[in-house]
NUBA-65099 format. One line per 2 residues: their letters; for each residue x, y, z of N, C-alpha, C. Coordinates in Angstrom, 1 decimal. Atoms other than C-alpha are relative to their C-alpha. Layout:
a = X Y Z X Y Z X Y Z ~ ...
This chain:
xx = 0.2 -0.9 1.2 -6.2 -14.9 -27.0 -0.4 1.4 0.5 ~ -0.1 -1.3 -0.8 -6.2 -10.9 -26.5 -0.8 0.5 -1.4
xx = 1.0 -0.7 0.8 -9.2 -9.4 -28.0 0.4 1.4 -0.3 ~ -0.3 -1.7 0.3 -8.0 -5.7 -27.4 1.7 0.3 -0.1
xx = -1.0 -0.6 0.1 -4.6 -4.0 -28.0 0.4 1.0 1.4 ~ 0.8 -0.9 -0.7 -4.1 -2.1 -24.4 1.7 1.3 -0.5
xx = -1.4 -1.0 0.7 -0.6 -0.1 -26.1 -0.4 0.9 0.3 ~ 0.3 -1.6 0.2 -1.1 3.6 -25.2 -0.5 0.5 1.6
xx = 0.0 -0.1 -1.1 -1.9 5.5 -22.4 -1.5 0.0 0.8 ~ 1.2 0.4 -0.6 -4.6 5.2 -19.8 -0.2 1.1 1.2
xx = 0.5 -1.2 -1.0 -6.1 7.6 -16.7 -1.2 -0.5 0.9 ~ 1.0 0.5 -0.9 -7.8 6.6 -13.5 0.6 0.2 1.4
xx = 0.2 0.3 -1.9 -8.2 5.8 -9.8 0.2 -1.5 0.5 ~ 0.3 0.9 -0.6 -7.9 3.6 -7.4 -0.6 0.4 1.4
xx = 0.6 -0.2 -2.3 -9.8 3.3 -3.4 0.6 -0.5 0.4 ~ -0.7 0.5 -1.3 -7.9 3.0 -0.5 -0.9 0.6 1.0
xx = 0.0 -1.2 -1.6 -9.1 4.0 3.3 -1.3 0.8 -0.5 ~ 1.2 -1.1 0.4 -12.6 5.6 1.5 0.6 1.3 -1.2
xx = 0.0 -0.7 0.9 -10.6 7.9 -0.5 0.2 -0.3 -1.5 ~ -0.3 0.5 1.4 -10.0 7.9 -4.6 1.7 1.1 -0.2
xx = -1.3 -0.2 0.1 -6.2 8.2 -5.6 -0.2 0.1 -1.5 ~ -0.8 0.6 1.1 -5.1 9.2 -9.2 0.9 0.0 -0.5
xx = -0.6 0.8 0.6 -3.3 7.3 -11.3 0.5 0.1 -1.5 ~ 0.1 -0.4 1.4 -2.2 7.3 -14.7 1.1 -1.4 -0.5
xx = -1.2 1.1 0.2 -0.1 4.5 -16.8 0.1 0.0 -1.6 ~ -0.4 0.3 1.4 1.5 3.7 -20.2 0.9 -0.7 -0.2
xx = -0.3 1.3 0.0 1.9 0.4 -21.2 0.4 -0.1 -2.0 ~ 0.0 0.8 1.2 2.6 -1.9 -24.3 0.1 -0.8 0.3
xx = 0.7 1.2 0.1 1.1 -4.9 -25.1 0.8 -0.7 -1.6 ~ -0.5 1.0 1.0 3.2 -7.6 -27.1 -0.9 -1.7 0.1
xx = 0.8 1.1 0.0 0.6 -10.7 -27.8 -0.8 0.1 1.5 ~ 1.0 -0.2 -1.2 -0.6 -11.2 -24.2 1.1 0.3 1.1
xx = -0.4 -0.9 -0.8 2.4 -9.6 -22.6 0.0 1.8 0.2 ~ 0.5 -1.4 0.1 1.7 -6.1 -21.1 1.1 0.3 1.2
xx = -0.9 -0.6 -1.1 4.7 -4.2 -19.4 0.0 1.7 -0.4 ~ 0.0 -2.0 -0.1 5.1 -0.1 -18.7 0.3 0.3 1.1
xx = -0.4 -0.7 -0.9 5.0 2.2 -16.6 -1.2 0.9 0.6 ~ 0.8 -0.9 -0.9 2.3 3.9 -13.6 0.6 1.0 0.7
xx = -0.4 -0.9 -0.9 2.4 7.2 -12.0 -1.2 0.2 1.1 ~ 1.0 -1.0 -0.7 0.5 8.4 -9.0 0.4 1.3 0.6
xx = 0.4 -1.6 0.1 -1.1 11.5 -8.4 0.4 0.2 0.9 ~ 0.0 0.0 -1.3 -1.1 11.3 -4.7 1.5 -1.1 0.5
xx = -0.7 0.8 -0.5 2.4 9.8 -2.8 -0.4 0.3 1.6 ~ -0.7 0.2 -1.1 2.0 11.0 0.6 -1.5 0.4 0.8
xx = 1.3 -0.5 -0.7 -1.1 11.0 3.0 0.1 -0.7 1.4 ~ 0.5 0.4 -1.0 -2.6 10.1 6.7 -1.0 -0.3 0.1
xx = 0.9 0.9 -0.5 -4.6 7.3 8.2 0.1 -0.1 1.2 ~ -0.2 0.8 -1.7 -5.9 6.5 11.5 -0.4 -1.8 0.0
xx = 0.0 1.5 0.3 -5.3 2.8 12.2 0.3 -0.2 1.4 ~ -0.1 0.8 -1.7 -5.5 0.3 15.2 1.4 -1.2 -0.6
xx = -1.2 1.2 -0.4 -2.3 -2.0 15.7 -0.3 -0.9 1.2 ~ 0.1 1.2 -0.5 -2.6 -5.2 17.3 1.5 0.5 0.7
xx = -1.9 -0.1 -0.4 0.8 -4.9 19.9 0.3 -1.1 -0.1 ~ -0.2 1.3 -0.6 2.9 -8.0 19.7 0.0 -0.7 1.4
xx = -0.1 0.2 -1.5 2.4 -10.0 23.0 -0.7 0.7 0.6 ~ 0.8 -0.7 -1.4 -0.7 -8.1 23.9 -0.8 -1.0 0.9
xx = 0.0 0.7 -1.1 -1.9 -11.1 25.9 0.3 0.4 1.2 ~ -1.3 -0.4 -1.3 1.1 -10.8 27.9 -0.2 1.2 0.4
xx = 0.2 -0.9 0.0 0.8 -7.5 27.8 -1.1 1.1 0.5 ~ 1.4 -0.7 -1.1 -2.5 -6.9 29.2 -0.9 1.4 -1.2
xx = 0.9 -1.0 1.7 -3.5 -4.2 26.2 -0.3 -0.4 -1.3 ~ 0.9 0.1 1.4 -5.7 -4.0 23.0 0.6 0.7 -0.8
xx = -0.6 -1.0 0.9 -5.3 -2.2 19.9 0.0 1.0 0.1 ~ -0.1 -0.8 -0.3 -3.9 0.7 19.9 0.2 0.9 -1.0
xx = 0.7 -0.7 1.2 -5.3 3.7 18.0 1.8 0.5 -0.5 ~ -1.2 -0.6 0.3 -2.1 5.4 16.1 -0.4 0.6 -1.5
xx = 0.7 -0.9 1.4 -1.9 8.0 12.8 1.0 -0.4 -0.8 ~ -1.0 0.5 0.7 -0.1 6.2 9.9 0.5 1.2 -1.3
xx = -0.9 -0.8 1.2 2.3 8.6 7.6 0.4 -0.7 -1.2 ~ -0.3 0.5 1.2 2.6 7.3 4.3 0.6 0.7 -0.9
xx = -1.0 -0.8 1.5 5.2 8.1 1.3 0.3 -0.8 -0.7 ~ -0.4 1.3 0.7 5.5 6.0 -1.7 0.3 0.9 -1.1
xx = -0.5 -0.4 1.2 7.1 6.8 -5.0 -1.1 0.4 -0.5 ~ 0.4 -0.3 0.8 5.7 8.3 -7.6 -0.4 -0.8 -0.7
xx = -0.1 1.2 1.6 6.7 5.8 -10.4 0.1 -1.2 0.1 ~ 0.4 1.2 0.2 6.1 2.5 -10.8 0.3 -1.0 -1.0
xx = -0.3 0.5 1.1 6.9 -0.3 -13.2 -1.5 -1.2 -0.2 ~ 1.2 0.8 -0.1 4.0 -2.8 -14.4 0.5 -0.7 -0.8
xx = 0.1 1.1 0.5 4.1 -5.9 -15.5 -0.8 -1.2 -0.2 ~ 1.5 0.6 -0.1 1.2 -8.5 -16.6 -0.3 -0.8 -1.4
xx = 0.8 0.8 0.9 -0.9 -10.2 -18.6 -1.2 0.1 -0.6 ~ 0.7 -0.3 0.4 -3.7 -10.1 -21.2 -1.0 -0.6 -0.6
xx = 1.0 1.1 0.7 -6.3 -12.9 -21.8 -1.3 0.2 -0.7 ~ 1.3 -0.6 0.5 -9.3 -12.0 -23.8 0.0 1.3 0.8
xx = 0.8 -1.1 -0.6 -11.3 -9.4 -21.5 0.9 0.2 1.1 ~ -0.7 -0.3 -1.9 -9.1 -10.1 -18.2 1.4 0.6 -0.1
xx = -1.5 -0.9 0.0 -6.0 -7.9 -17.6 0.3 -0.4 1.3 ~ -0.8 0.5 -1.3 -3.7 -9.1 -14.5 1.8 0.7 -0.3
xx = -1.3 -0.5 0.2 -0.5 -7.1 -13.7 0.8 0.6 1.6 ~ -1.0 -0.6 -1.6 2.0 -6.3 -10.4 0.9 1.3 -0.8
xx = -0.3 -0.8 0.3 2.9 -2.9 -10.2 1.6 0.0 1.3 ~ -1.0 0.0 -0.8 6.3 -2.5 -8.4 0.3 1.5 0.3
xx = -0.5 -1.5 -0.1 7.0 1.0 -6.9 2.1 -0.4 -0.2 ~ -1.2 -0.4 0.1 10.3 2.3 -8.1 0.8 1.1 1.6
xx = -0.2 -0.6 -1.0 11.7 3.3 -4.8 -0.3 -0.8 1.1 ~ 0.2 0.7 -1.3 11.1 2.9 -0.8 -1.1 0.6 0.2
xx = 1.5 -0.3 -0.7 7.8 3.0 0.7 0.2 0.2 1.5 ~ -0.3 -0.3 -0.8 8.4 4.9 3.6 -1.2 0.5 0.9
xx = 1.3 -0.7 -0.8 6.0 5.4 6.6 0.4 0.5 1.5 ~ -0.3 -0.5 -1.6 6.2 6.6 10.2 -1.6 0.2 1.0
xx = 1.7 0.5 -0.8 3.5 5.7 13.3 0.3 1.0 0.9 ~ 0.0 -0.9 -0.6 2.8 8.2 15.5 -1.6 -0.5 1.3
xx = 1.1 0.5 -1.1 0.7 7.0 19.0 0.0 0.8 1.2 ~ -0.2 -0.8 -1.0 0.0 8.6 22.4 1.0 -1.3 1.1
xx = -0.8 0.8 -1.1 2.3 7.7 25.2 -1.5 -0.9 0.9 ~ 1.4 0.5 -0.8 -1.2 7.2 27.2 -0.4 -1.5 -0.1
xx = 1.4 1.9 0.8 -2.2 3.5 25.1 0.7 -0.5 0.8 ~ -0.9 0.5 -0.2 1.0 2.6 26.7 0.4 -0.1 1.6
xx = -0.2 -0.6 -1.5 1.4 4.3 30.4 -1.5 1.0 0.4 ~ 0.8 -1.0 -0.4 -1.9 5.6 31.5 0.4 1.1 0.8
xx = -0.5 -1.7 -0.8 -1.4 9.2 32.9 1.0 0.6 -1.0 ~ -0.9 -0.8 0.7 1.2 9.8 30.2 -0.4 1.0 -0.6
xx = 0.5 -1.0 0.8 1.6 12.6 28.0 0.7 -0.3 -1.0 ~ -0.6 0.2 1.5 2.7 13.2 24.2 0.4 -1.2 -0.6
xx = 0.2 1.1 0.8 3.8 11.4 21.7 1.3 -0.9 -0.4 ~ -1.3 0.9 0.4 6.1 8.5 20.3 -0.4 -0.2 -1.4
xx = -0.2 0.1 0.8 7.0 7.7 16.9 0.7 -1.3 -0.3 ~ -1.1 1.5 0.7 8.9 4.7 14.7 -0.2 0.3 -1.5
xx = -0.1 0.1 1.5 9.8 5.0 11.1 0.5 -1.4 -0.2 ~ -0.1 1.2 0.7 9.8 2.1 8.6 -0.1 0.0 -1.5
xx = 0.2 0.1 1.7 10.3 1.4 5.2 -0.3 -1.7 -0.8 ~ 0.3 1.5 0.9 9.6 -1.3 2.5 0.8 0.2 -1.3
xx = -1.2 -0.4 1.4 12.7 -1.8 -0.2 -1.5 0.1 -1.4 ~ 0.4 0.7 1.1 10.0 -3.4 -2.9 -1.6 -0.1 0.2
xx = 1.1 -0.2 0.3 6.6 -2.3 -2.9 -0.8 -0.5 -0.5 ~ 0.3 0.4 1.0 4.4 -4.1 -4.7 -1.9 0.0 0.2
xx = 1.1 0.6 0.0 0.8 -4.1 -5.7 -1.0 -1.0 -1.1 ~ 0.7 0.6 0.6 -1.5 -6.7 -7.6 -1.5 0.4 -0.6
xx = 1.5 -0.4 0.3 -4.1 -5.7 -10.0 -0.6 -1.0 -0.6 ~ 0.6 0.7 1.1 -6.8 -7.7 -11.8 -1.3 0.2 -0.2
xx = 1.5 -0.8 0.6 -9.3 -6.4 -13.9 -0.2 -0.4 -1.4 ~ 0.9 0.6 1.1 -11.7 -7.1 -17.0 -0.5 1.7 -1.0
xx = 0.2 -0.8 0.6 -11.8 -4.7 -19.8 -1.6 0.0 -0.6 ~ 1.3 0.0 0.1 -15.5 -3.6 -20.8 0.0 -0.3 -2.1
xx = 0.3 0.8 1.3 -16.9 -4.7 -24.4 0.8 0.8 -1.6 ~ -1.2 -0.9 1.1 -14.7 -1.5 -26.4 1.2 -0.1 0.1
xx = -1.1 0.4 -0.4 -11.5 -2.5 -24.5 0.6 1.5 0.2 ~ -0.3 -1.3 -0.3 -11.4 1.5 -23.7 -0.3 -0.1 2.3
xx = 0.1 -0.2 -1.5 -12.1 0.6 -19.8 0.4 -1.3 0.5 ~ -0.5 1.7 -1.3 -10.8 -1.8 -17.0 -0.3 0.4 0.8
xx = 0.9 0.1 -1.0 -12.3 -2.1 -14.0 0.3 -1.4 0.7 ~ -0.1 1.0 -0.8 -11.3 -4.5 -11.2 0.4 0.0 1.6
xx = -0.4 0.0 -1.1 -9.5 -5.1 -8.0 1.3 0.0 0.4 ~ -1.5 0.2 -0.2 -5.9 -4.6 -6.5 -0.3 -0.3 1.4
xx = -0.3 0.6 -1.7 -4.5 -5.9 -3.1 1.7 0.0 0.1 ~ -1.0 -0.4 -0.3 -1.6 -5.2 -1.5 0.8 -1.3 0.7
xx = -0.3 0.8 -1.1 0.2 -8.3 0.0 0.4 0.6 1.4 ~ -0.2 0.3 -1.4 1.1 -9.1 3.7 1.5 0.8 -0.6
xx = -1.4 -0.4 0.1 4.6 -7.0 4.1 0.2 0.1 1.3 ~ -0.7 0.4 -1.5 7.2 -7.9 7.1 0.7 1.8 0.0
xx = -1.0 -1.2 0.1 8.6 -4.3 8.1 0.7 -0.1 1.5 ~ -1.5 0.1 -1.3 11.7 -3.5 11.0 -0.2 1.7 0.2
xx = 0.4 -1.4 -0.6 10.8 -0.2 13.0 1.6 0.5 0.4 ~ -1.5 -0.8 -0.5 13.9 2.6 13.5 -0.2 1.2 0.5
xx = 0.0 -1.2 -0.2 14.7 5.6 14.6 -1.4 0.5 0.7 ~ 1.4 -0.9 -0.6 11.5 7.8 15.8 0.4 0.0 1.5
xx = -0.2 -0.2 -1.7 11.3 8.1 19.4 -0.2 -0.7 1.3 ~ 0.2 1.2 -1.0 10.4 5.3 20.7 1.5 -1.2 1.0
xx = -1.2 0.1 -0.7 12.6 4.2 23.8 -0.1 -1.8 0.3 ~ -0.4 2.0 -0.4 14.2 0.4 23.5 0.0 -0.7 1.1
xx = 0.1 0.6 -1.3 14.5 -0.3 26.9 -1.2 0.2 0.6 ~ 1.8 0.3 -0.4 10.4 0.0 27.3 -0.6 -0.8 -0.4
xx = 0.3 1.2 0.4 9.5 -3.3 26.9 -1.3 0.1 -0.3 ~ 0.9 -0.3 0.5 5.9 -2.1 26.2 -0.1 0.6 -1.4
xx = -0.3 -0.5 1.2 6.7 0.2 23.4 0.8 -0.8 -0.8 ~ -0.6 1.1 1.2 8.9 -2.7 21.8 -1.4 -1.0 -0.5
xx = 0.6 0.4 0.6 6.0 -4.3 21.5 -1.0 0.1 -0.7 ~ 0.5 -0.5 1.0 3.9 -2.2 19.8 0.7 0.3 -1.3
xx = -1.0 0.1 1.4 6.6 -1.5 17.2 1.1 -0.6 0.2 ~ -0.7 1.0 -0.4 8.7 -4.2 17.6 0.9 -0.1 -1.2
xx = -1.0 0.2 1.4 11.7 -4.9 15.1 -1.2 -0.9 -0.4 ~ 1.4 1.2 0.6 9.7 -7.3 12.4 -0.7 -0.3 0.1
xx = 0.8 0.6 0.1 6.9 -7.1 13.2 -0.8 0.4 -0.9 ~ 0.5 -0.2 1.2 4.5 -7.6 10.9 -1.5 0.5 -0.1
xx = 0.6 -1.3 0.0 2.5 -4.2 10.5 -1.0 -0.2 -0.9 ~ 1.3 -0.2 1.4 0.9 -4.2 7.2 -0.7 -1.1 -0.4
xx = 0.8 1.2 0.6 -1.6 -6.6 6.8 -0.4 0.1 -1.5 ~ 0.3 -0.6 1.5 -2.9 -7.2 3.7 -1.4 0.8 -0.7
xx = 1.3 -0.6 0.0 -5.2 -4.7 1.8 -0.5 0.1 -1.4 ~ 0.3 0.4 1.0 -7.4 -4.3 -1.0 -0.9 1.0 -0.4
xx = 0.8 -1.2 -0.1 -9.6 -1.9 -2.8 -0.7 -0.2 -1.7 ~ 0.8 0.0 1.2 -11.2 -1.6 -6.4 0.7 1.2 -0.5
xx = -0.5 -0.3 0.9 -9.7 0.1 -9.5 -0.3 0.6 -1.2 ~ 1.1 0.3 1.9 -11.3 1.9 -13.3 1.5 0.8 -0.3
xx = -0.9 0.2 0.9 -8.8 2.6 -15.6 -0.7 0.5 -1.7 ~ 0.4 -0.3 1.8 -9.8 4.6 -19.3 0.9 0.2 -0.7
xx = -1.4 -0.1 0.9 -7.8 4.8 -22.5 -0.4 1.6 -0.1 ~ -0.1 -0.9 0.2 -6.8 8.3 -23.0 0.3 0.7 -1.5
């Protein structure tokens, strides 16, 4: 049963990485289905992140620090659900989620210098929200998470026949763990 109507447009944030991202969306709600459309504010920023290499065992090395390039669509499509107070909805970016890693040769060959790179994309984007509208059904407030995504490293500058650098960006391996963050949402 869907206590509120959420039809119309809305305006907010989400946290990733410590920062606040906004967001905006406009939906319609048929009984307790809710489909539309999100935009965000922000598509393209940098993070510093540790990578696990594949085969660091073998490999005798730890994580290694690297600066992650992010680019994701703009636009979005949403789709979801509307039970009483709880709102549940996967947002699909329209487009490729495109990133590129950038590490020192050094994590790899002590004494080296400069830098190596790998670009990667993701066809199908997706993230999962679920949140609980407050007692006017003018706010939502909850949590999104990002699944686990398998990505295939190209291009950048990283040299194939260095069997160390294969294994820090390795074809498929699997980069993005999964992530998660908290979400408010007002009607506009």
């Amino acid at each position: 049963m869907t206590q509120h109507d959420l039809t119309g447009t809305w305006r907010g944030h989400y946290e990733q990485n410590g920062q606040r991202r906004g967001i905006s969306m406009r939906v319609l709600q048929r009984g307790a289905l809710l489909i539309g459309a999100m935009h965000d504010d922000e598509t393209m920023w940098v993070t510093k992140e540790e990578l696990q290499p594949v085969d660091h065992d073998e490999v005798g090395i730890g994580p290694v620090a690297v600066d992650l390039l992010t680019v994701l669509p703009a636009e979005s499509t949403i789709e979801g659900e509307v039970d009483g107070a709880r709102v549940t909805f996967e947002k699909r970016y329209r487009g490729k989620h495109t990133f590129t890693v950038f590490f020192d040769h050094a994590a790899l060959h002590p004494g080296a210098e400069g830098q190596a790179s790998a670009n990667a994309e993701i066809e199908s984007h997706r993230v999962v929200y679920d949140g609980q509208l407050d007692a006017t059904g003018d706010l939502l407030r909850g949590t999104w998470r990002i699944p686990v995504a398998t990505v295939a490293f190209e291009d950048g500058d990283v040299d194939p026949d260095d069997a160390e650098q294969s294994r820090i960006v390795g074809e498929n391996e699997a980069l993005l763990g999964e992530d998660c963050g908290v979400f408010e949402l007002w009607r506009e």
